[in-house]
N, C-alpha and C positions, 0 to 999 in steps of 0.2 A: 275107906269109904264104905260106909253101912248102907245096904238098900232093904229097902220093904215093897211087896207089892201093891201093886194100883186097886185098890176094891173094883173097879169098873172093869178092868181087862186084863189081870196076874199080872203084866207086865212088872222086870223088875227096876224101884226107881231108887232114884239116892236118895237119903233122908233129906238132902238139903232142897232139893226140887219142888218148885212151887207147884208145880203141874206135870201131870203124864207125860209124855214125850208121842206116845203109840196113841193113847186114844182123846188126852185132853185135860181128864179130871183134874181139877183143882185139890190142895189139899192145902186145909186150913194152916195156916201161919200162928206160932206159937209167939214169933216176936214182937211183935207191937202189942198184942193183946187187946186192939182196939182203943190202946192210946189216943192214935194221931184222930179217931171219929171224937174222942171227949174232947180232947185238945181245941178239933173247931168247933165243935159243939159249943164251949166255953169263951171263945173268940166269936163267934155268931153273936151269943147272947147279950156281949157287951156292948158290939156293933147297935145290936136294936134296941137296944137300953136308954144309948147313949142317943138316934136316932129320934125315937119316942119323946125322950124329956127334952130335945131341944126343938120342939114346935108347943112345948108347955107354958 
């Protein structure tokens, strides 16, 4: 198990930790990349799409 420090408080954390444990900080997530925001962004759009054109 690799740890790095918290920028916010030195504390030491495991790479795999979403968040501090001692003081909170978050640290960004490498694994979805922001996927799952396009994902429903793309399911939104077809919802209002579909919405829209059926009062046309």
């Amino acid at each position: 198990m690799s740890l790095r420090p918290c920028p916010s408080c030195q504390n030491s954390v495991s790479r795999q930790a979403e968040f501090c444990p001692n003081c909170g900080h978050t640290f960004k997530s490498s694994k979805n990349g922001g996927v799952g925001i396009t994902f429903w962004g793309i399911v939104g759009a077809i919802i209002l799409a579909v919405v829209i054109l059926s009062f046309c």
